[in-house]
N, C-alpha and C positions, 0 to 999 in steps of 0.2 A: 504493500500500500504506500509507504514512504516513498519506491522508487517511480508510483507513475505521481506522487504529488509532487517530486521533483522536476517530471518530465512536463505534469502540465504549467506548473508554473512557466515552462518554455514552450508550452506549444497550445497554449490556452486562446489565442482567437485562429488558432485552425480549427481545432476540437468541437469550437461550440462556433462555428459559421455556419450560411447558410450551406445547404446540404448535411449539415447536421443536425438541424435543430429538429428538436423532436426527438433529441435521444434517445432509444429504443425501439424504434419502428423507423420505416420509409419517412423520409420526408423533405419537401422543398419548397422553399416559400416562393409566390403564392400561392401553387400547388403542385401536384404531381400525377398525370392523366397515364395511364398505364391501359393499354390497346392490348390484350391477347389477341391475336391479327389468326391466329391456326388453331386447331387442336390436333395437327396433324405436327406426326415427330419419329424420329429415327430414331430413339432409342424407347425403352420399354423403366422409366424410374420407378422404384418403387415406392416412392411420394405423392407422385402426381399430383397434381391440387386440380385439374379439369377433369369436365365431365368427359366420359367415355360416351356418353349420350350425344356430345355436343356433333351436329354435323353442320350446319347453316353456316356461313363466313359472309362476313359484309363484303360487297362488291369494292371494286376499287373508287370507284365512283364513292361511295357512300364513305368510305374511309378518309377518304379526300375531302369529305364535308364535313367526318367527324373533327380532321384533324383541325380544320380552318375554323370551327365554333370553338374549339379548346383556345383558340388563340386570344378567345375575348375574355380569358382570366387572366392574362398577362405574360409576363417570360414565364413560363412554368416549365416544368422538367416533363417532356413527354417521350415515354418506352414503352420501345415496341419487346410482346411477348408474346406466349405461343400457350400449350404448344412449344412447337422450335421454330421461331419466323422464317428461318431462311428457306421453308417449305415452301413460301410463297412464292410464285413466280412475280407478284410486281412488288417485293420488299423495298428494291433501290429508289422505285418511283416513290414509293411512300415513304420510305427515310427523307428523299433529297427535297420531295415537298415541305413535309415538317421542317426540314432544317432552311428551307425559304423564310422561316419566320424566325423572330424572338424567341427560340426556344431553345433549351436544352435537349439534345435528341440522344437516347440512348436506346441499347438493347441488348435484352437477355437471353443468351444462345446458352444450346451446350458445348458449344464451340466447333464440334465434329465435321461440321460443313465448311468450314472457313480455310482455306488456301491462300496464297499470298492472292492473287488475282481477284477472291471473293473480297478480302481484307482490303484492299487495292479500292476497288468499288464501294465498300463500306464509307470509307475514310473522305473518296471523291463526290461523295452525296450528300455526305458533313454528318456522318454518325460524327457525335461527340467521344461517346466510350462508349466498348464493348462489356456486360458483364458475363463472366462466362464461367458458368457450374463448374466446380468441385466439391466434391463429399469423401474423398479421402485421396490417397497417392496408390498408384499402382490397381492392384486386382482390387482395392477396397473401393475406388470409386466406380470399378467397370460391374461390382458385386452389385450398389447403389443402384447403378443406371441402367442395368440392367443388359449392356451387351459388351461383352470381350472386346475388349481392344480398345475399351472407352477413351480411358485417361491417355492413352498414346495419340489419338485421332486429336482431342482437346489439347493437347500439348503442342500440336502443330498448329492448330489454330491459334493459341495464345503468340507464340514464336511468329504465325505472319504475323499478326496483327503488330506486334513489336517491332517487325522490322520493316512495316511501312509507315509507324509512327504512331497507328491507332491506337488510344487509351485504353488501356484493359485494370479491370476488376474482377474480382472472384465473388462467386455467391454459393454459399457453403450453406447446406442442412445441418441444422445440430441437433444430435437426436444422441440416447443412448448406443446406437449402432455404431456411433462414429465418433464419440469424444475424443477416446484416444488418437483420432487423424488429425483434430485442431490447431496444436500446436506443430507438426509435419508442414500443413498446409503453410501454417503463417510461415512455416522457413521457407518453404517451396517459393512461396510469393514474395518474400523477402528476398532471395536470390535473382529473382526475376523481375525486379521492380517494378511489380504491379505496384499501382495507386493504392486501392484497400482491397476490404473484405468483407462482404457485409454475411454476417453470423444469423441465418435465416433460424428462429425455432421449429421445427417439426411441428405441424398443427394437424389434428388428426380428420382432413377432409381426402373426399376423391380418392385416391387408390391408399393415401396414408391413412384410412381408417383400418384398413390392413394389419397395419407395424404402431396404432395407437398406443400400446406398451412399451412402445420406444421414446414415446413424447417426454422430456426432460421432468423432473418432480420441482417443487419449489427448494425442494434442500439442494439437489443438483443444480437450482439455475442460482441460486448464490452462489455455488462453487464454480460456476460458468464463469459469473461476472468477476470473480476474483481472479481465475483465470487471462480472463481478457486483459484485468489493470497489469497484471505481471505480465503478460506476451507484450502489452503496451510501450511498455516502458523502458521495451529493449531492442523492436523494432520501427522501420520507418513505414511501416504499412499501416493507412489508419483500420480501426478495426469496428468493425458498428453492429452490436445489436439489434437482431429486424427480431418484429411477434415479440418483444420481450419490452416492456415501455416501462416496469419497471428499473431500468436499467440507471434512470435519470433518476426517478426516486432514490435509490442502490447510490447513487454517486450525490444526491443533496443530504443523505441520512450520513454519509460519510463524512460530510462537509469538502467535498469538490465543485460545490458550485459556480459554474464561471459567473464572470461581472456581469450584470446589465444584460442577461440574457432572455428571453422568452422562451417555453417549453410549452408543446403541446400535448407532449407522450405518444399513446394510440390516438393515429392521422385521420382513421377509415371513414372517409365520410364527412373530411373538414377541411385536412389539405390532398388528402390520396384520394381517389375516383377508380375503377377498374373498367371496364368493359370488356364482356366476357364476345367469343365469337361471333355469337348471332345476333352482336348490338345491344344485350342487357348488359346495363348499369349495375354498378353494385360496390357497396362500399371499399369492398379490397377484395385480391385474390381469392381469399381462406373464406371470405362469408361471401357464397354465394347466394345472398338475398335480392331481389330483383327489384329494383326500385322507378324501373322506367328503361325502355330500349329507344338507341338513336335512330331506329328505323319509322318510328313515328311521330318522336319527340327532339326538340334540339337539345344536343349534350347538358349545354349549360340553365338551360330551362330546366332540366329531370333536377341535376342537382341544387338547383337554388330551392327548390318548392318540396323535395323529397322529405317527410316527416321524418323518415328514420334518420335522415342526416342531419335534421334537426336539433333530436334528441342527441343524437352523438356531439355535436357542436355545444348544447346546455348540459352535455355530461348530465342527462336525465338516468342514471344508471344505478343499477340495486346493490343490493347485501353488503358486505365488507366494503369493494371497491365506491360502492355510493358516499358511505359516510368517512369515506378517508381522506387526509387532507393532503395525501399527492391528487387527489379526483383529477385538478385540470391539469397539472404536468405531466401524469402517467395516465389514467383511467383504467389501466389495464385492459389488458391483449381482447378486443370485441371478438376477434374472429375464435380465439381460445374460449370463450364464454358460449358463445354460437356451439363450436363444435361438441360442446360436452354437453351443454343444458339445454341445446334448441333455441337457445334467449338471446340475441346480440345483447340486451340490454343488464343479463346478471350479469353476478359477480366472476371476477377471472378466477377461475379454480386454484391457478399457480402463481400463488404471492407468499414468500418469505417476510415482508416487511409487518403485518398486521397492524398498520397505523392508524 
């Protein structure tokens, strides 16, 4: 603990800038629109957060509409996801669109598809970064993902993308299947100087209801976050907490609060937005709640008027996490309360803190 209060004391308006605020979960100010564009994919994860049901996929046409209504919330961070996007035959067009605008454009591959030539294309259409899945090193992430040869296919794609200049980040599952790969990964990524890391929680939807016994306890996700302040404090790779929003509460109970900062905790539905394939809305990845689709509504209409985003915005939320006074800096994990009680709006079952 000493050695990352030493480190933040030096790296304290990186830590808590934007793209970090909201420690614990996704987040970017003004906000963060996140397109699953497929649910079509080359590998077979055994996570999966999409429907196996899902078949419909917005037109390009209609994508092109989505992308250009997200633009009247301002510079927002808009990622493209899947699925595995690069299925799509017009991904370039719809990257090079989005990055016409104000926007931050990124996207989330498993990387396996990427070649220098694809990377090449990526980069000349203005992806800003790639983020690109790992869940362990060697046969541990091909175990994960479900087809041999994973992590070697990923490995080439991260290598182009580096050696045409594209930004790459890692997005890691943290589940009990894979703790012990966490600290591997941050060297792996420390060797390679990726940018970060973001430290996704296993949430138990879509094919992860499967491996739900794998999902982290509240004693393990303390020992997570403590984890993280010590891999912190020794690498140059930032490392961020996603599904886990007490992480901020976890670091103000410790007294690491940066200066003059704002914290919103869990985003779903205040700064993050999702849209699933066939144009439903919905608060974020993990809570597949349908609150309006772009095929008959304008994006930013669904969500200005959405009650349940509402609620998530006035922290209208029950049990423990209601009457706690992290409520508006953390709220804890919605889509974690979703998947276990049916309720976006209880309590998050994994909270260490009881404040």
């Amino acid at each position: 603990m000493e050695a990352f209060k030493a480190w933040l004391r030096e790296h304290d308006e990186d830590f808590f800038a934007n793209d970090t605020v909201g420690l614990g979960c996704f987040s970017y100010q003004p906000g963060e629109v996140v397109w699953a564009v497929t649910k079509g994919c080359n590998l077979d994860c055994m996570h999966c957060s999409i429907s196996e049901a899902e078949t419909v996929e917005l037109s390009t046409e209609e994508g092109l509409s989505l992308i250009e209504d997200a633009t009247k919330l301002g510079a927002v961070k808009f990622a493209f996801t899947g699925g595995e996007p690069l299925v799509r035959r017009d991904i370039f067009e719809l990257v090079e669109y989005a990055a016409s605008y104000d926007m931050q454009v990124v996207m989330a591959t498993n990387g396996t598809l990427i070649d220098e030539d694809v990377a090449s294309r990526l980069k000349k259409a203005g992806l800003y970064r790639a983020a690109i899945s790992i869940d362990g090193i060697g046969a541990a992430h091909d175990e994960f993902r479900g087809v041999k040869g994973a992590f070697e296919a990923m490995m080439r794609g991260v290598n182009a993308c580096k050696k045409v200049g594209l930004r790459v980040q890692f997005l890691t599952t943290v589940s009990r299947i894979n703790l012990g790969e966490i600290p591997r990964i941050i060297d792996l990524a420390d060797r390679l100087q990726v940018d970060r890391i973001y430290l996704v929680a296993l949430i138990a939807v879509g094919r992860g209801r499967q491996i739900s016994d794998a999902c982290l306890s509240a004693e393990e996700m303390e020992r997570f976050f403590k984890l993280v302040l010590e891999q912190q404090a020794k690498t140059k790779v930032w490392l961020k907490p996603i599904c886990m929003p007490q992480f901020w509460a976890f670091l103000e109970a410790e007294g690491l609060r940066g200066a003059d900062h704002k914290f919103v905790g869990c985003t779903a539905g205040i700064t993050r937005f999702h849209i699933f394939p066939n144009g439903d809305v919905a608060p974020c990845a993990y809570l597949p709640l349908k609150v309006g689709n772009v095929r008959s509504e304008r994006f930013t209409e669904i969500i200005e008027k959405a009650a349940l985003f509402k609620k998530f915005r006035n922290r209208e939320i029950k049990g423990m996490c209601g009457g706690c006074k992290h409520r508006f800096s953390c709220g804890g994990c919605r889509s974690r309360a979703f998947a276990v009680s049916s309720d976006p709006l209880a309590e998050d079952p994994v909270c260490f803190l009881k404040a």
